[in-house]
C-alpha positions in Angstrom: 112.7 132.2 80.8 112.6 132.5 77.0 113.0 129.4 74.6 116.8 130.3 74.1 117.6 130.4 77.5 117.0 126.5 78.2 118.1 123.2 76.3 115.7 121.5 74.3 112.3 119.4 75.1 114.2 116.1 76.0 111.1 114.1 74.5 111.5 116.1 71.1 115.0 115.2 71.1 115.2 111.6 70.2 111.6 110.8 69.4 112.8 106.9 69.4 113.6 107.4 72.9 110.7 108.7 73.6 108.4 106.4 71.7 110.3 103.4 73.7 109.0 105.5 77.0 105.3 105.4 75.9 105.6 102.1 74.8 106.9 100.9 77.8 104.0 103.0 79.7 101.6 101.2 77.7 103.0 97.4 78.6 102.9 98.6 82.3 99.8 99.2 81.8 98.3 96.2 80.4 100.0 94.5 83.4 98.5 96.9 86.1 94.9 96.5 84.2 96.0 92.7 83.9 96.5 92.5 87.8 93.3 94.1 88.6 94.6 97.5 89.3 91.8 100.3 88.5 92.6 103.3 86.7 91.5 105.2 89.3 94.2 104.2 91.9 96.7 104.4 89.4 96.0 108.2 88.3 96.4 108.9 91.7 99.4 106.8 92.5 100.4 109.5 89.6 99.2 112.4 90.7 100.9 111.3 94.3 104.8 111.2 92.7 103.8 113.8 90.8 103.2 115.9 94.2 106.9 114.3 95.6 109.3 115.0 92.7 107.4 118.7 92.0 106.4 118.4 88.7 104.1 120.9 87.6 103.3 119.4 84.2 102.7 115.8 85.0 100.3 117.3 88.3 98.0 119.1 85.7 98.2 115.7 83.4 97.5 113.8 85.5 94.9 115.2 87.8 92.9 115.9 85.0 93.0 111.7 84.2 92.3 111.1 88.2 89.4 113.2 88.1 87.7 111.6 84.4 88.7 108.3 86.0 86.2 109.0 89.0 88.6 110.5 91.4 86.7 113.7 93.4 88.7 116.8 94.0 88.6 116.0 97.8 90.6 112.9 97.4 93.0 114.2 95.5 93.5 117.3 97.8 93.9 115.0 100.6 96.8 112.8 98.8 99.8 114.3 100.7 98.0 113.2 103.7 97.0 109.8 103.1 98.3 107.9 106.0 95.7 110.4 108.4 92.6 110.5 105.8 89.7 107.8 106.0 89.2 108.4 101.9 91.5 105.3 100.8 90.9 102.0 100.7 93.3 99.7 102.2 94.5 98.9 98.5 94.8 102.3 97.7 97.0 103.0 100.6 99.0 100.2 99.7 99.5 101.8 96.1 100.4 104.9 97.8 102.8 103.5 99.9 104.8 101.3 97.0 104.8 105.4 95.0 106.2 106.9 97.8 109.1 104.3 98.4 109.5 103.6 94.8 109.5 107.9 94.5 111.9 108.7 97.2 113.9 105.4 98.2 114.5 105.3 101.6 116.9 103.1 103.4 116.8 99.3 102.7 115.3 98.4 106.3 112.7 100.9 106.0 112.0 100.6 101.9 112.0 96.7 103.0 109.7 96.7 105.7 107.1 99.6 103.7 107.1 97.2 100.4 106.4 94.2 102.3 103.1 95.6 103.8 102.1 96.8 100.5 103.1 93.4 98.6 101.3 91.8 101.3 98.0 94.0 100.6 98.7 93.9 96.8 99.6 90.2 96.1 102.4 89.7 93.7 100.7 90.4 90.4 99.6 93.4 91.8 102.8 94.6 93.4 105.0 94.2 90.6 102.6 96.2 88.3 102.4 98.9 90.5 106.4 99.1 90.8 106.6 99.0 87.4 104.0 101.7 87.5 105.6 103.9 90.1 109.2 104.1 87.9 107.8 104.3 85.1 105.7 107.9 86.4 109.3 108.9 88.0 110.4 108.3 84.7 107.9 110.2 83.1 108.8 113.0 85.7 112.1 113.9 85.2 111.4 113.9 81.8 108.9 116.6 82.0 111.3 118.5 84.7 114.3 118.3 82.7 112.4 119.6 79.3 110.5 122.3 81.2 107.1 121.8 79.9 104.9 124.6 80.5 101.8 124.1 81.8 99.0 125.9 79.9 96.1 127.6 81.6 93.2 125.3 80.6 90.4 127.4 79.1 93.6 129.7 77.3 94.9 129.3 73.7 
């Protein structure tokens, strides 16, 4: 697809917007860090909607930050199987499990019954911050979908 054939970058076009985005990333997360929350588990939390809603650009971001935040290549290959892998912590899991929800919404019983084992793991600090996480990387997501951004072949100009 050439540059004329599709609208413009939405983040390029109303940089006020946009800056209200990143400042709201960075608030969320002070309060993740705040509530204990390692950068680890939130870059794959990340990496995790990332996988759900299909976007290519926030999947290369954000794998790249999971991996210089500690995460190996195995875990992060074995995120769309969480539930069945023995590579997460129970905390973890619970992180995972507030993404998914928070990523795909299921019914109330279900999205009820899912948060309440999570919040339960997680502790209210915690399980606020990660919500706030989680919509903010949807957010983050259909951003980058809607624009388009390209993803670049590392190692190429």
């Amino acid at each position: 697809m050439s540059s004329s054939d599709r609208q413009p970058f939405l983040d390029r076009s109303d940089p006020d917007v946009w800056k209200a985005l990143n400042s709201l990333a960075m608030k969320v997360s002070a309060a993740a860090e705040a509530a204990g929350l390692d950068r680890q588990t939130l870059e794959l939390m990340n990496v995790r909607i990332s996988q759900l809603n299909g976007c290519s650009f926030c999947l290369d971001l954000h794998t790249r930050k999971a991996e210089e935040a500690g995460a190996t290549s195995q875990r992060i290959a074995q995120l769309p199987a969480w539930r069945e892998s023995t590579l997460f912590d129970v905390v973890e899991c619970a992180v995972l499990e507030v993404a998914e929800v928070t990523t795909s919404l299921p019914d109330v019983d279900v999205r009820r019954a899912r948060l309440r084992s999570a919040h339960d793991t997680l502790g209210d600090e915690a399980f606020t911050a990660v919500e706030w996480a989680a919509v903010t990387m949807n957010a983050y997501n259909r951003v980058s979908i809607l624009s388009e951004h390209p993803v670049k072949r590392r190692g190429e100009p």
